[in-house]
C-alpha positions as CSV (number, residue, x, y, z in Angstrom):
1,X,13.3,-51.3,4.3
2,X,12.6,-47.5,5.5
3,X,9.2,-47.7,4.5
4,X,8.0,-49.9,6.6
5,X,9.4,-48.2,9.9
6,X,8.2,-44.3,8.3
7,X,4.9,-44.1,11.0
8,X,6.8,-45.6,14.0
9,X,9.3,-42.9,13.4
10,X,6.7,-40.3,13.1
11,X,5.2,-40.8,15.2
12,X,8.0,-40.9,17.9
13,X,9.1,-37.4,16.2
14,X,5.5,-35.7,17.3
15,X,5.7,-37.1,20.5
16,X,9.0,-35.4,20.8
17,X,8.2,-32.6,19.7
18,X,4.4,-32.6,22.0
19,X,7.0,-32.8,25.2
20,X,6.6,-30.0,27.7
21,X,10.2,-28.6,26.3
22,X,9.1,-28.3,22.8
23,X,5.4,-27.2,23.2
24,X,5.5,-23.2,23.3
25,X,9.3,-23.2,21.4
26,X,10.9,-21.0,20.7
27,X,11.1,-19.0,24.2
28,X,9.4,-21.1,26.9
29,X,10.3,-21.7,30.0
30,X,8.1,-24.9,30.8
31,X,4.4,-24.9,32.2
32,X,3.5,-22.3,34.7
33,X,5.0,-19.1,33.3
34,X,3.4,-16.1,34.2
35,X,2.5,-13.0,31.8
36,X,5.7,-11.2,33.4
37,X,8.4,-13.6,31.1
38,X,6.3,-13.4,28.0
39,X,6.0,-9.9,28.4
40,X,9.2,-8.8,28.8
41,X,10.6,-11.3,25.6
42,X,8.1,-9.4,23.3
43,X,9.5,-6.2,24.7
44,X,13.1,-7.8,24.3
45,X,12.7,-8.5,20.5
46,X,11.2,-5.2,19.9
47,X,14.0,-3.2,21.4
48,X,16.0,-5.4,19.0
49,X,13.9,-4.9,15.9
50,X,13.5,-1.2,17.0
51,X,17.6,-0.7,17.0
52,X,18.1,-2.3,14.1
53,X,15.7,-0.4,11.7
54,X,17.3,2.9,13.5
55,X,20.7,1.3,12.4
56,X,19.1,1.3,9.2
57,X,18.1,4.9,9.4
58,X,20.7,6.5,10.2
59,X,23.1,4.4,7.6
60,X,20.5,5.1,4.6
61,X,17.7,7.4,5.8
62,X,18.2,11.0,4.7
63,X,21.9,12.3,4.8
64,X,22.4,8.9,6.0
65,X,26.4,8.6,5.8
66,X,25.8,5.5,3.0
67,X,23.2,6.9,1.1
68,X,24.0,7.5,-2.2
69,X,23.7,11.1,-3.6
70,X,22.1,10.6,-6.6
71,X,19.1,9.6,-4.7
72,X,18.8,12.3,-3.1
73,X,19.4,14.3,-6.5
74,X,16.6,12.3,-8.4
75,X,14.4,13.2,-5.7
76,X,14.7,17.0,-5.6
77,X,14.2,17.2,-9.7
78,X,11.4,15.0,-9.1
79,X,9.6,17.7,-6.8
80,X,10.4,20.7,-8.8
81,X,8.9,19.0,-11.7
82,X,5.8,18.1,-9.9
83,X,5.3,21.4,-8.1
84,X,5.6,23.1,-11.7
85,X,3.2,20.8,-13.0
86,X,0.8,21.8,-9.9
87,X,1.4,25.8,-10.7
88,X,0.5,25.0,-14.3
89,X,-2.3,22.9,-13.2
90,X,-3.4,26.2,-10.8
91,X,-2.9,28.6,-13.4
92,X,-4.8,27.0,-15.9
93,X,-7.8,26.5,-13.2
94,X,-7.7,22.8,-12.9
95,X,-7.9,22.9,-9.7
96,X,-8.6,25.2,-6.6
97,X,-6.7,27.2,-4.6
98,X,-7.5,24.9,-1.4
99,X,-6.5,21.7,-4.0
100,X,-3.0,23.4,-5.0
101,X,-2.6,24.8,-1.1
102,X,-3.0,20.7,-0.2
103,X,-0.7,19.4,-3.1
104,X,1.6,22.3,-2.3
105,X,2.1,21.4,1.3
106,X,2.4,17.6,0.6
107,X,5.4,18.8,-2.1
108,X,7.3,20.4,0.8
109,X,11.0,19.4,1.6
């Protein structure tokens, strides 16, 4: 019943959707746009995505007003216990002073 009428229905469906309107979707405006629209759409959506990852940062980036403390906590320990391990590392002469200068900097707050 269906069957029978599937590639007359396909194939109406790609013609639709080869039409001038539904060629360059989403955001076209028909055949002969210039470089000015398609510019100014990408610079559109990345204002938007730009805004929304500083939304982002602000909400949960450091002392970010939702960000939970604990983090932050879990974080510090975690850099006082790898700095120690670097002095210890150091004074057992693991490694050079220019190696624990570099692992000391990267350790910074």
């Amino acid at each position: 019943m269906l069957l029978h009428t599937l590639p007359q229905i396909l194939g109406d469906f790609f013609d639709f959707m080869d039409s001038p309107q539904w060629r360059a979707w989403p955001f076209n405006t028909g055949f002969g746009e210039s470089f000015a629209p398609a510019i100014a759409r990408m610079v559109f959506v990345s204002l938007i995505f730009g805004a929304i990852i500083l939304f982002l940062r602000v909400l949960f980036g450091p002392n970010g007003y939702l960000r939970d403390e604990e983090m932050d906590r879990e974080a510090e320990e975690m850099i006082k216990k790898e700095r120690a391990e670097v002095e210890e590392e150091f004074a057992n002469g693991d490694i050079t002073e220019v190696e624990y200068k570099m692992k000391m900097r990267s350790l910074k707050d």
